[in-house]
C-alpha positions as CSV (number, residue, x, y, z in Angstrom):
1,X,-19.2,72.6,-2.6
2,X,-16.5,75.2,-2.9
3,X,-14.5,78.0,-0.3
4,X,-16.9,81.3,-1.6
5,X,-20.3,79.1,-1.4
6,X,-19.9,77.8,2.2
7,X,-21.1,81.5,3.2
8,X,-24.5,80.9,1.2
9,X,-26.2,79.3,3.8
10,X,-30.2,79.5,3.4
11,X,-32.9,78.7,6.2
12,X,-35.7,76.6,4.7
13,X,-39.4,77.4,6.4
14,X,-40.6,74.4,8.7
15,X,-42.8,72.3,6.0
16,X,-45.0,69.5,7.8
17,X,-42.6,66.7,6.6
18,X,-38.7,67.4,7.6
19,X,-36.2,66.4,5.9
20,X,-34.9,62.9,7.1
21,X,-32.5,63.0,9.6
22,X,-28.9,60.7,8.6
23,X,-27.0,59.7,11.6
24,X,-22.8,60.7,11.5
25,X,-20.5,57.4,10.7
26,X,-17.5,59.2,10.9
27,X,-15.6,62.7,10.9
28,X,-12.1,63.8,9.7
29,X,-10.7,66.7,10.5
30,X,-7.7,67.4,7.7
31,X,-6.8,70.7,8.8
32,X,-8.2,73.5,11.1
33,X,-10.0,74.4,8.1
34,X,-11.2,71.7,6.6
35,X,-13.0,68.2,7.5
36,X,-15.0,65.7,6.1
37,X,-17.9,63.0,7.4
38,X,-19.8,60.2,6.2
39,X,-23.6,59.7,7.0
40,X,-25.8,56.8,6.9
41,X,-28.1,56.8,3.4
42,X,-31.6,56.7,3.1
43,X,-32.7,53.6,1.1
44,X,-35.0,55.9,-1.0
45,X,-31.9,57.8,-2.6
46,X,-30.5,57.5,-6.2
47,X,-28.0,60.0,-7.6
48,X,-25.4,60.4,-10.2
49,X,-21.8,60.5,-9.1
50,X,-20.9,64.4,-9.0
51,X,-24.3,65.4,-7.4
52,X,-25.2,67.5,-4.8
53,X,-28.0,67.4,-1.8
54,X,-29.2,69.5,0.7
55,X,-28.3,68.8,4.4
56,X,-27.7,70.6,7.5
57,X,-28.8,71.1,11.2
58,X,-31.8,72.0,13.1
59,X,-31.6,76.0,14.4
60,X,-32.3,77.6,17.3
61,X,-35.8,78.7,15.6
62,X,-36.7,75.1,15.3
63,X,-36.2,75.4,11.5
64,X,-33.9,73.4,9.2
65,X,-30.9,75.3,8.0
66,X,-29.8,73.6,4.7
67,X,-27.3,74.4,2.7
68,X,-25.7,72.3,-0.6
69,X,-23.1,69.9,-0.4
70,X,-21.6,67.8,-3.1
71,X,-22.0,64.0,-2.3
72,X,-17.7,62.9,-2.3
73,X,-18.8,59.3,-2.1
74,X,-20.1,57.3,-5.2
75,X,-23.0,56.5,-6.1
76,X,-22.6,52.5,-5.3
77,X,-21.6,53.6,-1.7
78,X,-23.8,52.5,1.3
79,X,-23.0,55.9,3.3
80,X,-22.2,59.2,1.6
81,X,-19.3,61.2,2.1
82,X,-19.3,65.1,2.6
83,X,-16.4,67.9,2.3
84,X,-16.1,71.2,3.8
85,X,-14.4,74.2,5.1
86,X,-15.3,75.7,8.0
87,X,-16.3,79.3,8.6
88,X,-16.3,80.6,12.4
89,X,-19.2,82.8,11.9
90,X,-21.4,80.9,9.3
91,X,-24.5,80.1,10.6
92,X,-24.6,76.2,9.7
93,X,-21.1,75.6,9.6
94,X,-19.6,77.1,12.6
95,X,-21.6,73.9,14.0
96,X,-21.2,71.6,11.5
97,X,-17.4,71.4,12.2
98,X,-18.3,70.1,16.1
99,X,-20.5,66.6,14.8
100,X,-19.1,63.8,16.0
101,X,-20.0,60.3,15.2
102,X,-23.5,59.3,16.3
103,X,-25.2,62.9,16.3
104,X,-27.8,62.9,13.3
105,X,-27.7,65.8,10.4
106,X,-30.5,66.5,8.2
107,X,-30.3,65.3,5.0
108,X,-32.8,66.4,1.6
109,X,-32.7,63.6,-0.3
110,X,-33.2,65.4,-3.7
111,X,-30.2,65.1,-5.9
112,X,-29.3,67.5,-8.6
113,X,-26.6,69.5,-10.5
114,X,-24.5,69.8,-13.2
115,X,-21.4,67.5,-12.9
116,X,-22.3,64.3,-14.5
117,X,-21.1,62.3,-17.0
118,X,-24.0,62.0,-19.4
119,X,-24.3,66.5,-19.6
120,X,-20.8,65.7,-21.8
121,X,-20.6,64.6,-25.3
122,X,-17.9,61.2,-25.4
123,X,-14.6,62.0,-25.8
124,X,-11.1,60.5,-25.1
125,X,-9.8,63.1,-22.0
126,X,-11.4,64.1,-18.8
127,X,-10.3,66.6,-17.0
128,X,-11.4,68.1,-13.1
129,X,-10.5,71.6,-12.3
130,X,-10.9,72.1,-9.0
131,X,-10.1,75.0,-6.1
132,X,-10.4,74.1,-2.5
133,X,-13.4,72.0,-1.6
134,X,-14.3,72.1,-5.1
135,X,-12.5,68.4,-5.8
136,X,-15.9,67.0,-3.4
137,X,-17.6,66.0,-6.5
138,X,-14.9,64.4,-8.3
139,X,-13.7,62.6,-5.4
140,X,-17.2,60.7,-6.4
141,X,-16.5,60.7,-10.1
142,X,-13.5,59.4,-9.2
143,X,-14.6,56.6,-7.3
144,X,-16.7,55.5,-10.1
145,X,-16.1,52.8,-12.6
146,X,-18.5,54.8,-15.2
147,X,-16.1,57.3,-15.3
148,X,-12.9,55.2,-16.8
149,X,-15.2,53.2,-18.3
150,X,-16.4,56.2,-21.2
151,X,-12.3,57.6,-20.9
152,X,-8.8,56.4,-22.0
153,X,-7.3,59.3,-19.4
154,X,-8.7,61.4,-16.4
155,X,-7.0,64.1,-15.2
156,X,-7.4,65.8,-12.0
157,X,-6.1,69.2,-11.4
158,X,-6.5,70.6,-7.9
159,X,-5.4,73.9,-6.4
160,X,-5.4,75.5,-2.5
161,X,-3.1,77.6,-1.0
162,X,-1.3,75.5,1.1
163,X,-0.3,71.3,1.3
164,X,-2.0,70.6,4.0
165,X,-5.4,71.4,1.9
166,X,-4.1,69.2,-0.7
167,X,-4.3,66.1,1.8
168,X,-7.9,65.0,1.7
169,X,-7.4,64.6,-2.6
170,X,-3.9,63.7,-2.6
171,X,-4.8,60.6,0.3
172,X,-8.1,59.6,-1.6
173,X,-6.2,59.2,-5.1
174,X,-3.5,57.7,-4.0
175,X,-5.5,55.3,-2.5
176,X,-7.5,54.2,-5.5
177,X,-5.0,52.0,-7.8
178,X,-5.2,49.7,-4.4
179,X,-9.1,49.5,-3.8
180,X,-10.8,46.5,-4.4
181,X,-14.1,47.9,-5.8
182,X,-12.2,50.5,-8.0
183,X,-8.7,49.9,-8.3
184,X,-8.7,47.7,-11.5
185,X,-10.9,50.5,-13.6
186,X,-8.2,53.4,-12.3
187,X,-4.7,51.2,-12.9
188,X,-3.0,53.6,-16.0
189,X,-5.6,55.9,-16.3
190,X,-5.9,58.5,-13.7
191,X,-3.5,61.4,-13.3
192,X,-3.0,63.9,-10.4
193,X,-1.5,67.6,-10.7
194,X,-1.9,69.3,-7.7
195,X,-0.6,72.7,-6.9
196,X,-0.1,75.6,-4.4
197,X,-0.5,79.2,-4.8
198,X,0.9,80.2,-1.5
199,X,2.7,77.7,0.1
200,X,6.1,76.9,-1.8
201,X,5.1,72.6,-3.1
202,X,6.7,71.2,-6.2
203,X,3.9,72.0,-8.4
204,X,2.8,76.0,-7.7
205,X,0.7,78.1,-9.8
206,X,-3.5,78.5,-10.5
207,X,-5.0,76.4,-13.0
208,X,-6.0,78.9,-15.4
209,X,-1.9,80.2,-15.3
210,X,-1.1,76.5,-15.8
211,X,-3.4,76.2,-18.6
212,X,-3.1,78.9,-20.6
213,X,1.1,79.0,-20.5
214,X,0.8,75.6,-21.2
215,X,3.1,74.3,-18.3
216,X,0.4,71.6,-17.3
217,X,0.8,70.4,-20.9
218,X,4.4,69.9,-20.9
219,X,4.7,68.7,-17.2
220,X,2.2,66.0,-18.2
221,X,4.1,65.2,-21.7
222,X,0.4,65.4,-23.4
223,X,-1.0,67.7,-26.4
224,X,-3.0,70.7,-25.5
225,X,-7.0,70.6,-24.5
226,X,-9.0,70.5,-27.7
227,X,-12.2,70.0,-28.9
228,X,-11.8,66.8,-30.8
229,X,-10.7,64.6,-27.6
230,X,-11.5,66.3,-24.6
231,X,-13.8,67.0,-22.2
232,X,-14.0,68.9,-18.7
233,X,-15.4,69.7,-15.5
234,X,-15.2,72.7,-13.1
235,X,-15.9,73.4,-9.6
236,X,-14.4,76.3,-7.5
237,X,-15.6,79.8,-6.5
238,X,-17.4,82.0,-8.6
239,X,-14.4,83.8,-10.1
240,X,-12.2,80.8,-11.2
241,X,-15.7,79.7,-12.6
242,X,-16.0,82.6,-14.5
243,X,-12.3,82.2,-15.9
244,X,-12.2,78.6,-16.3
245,X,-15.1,79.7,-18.6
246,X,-12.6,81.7,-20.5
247,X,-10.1,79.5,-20.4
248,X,-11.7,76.4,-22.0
249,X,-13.5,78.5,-24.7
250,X,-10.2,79.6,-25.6
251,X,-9.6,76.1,-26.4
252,X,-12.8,75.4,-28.7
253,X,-14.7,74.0,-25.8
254,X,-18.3,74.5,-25.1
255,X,-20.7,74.2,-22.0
256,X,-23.0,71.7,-21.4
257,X,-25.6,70.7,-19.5
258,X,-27.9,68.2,-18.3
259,X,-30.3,69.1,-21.2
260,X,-27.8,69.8,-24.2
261,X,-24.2,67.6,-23.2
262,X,-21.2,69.8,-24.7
263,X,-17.5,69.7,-24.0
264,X,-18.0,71.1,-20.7
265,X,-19.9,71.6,-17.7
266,X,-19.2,74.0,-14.9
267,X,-21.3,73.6,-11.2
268,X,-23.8,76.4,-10.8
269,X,-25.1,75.3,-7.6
270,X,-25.2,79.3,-6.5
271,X,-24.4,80.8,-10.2
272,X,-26.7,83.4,-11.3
């Protein structure tokens, strides 16, 4: 999910049947910050690239403390793949950060959310806007061959404060025109434009800024977002929700969803 929803952290009563329990694969620590781990998969679970489940630990009351996380792995992957921050003082996450392979997580196997392919009408362009640990679910989107299969260009636009949160996308894309499973379906079509708004990269500046002075736009050499050809996806904190909003009605877009597919969809995981 993204930096402002790792706070919203809910304990679920005990129920008579617990959520399963997935046993860590691996763990990456990217920064002191930020790290990512892989689980095993229950055989039972289906989901969309771009969804989200429920896992977390057992507490101290002997009840499950769930909280969602975007699945960052694909959905033709044998394990799945988390992202997060860590907070010090959150209640799931402050122990989250210390898994290490082997130890067991619990895992909801009940898929949902808004950032799939089929909640947008077709189109030519598809772009990611993503803050933080907002880019988990396109790194599955990414890794799926759906997604360059329905689009001529994919675009992913990523913003942190500093490099070193740039690290996790930047090493996962770069990887992709050289993956076996993927690589073919990416070659020509996927484009990066990662930026800083505090640290001093070659590419500085918030999306929305970028966007609306049209700097992304020239930097790229392509024509400005419309209606007619492209399409979008947002996931970041609850403000640059709100102002992505803004910034792609301004452009003709609407949102979508599941129900009614549009130009574009925003994750609402803790909206409203």
């Amino acid at each position: 999910m993204t930096e402002s929803q790792t706070v919203t952290e809910i304990s679920i009563p005990k129920t008579p049947t617990l959520p399963d329990a997935q046993t860590v694969t691996a763990v990456t620590h990217w920064t002191d910050s930020l790290f990512s781990f892989r689980v095993t998969r229950p055989q039972s679970l289906r989901f969309r690239s771009g969804e989200f489940v429920m896992i977390g630990l057992m507490g101290d009351n002997g009840k499950p403390l769930l909280r969602a996380y975007s699945i960052a792995s694909p959905s033709w992957d044998e394990e799945l793949e988390f992202y997060s921050i860590k907070v010090q003082d959150g209640p799931l996450t402050s122990r989250l950060q210390h898994i290490k392979e082997g130890e067991q997580i619990i895992l909801r196997p009940k898929p949902v959310g808004t950032l799939v392919l089929d909640a947008l009408l077709p189109g030519k362009r598809l772009w990611f806007f993503a803050t933080g640990t907002g880019i988990a679910p396109f790194a599955s989107l990414m890794r799926d061959p759906e997604t360059f299969e329905r689009y001529d260009e994919v675009i992913m636009m990523h913003t942190c404060r500093d490099v070193a949160e740039l690290d996790y996308g930047r090493q996962l894309i770069e990887s992709l025109p050289e993956d076996p499973l993927i690589g073919e379906f990416v070659a020509g079509k996927l484009r990066y434009y990662p930026t800083t708004t505090r640290e001093h990269s070659a590419q500085m500046g918030r999306i929305t800024d970028n966007l609306t002075s049209g700097k992304v736009f020239a930097d790229l050499g392509i024509p400005p977002i419309s209606p007619e050809q492209d399409r979008g996806m947002v996931c970041g904190s609850l403000a640059f929700n709100t102002d992505m909003k803004t910034v792609l009605e301004g452009f003709g877009l609407r949102e979508g969803a599941n129900s009614e597919p549009a130009e574009y969809v925003v994750e609402k995981a803790f909206v409203g």
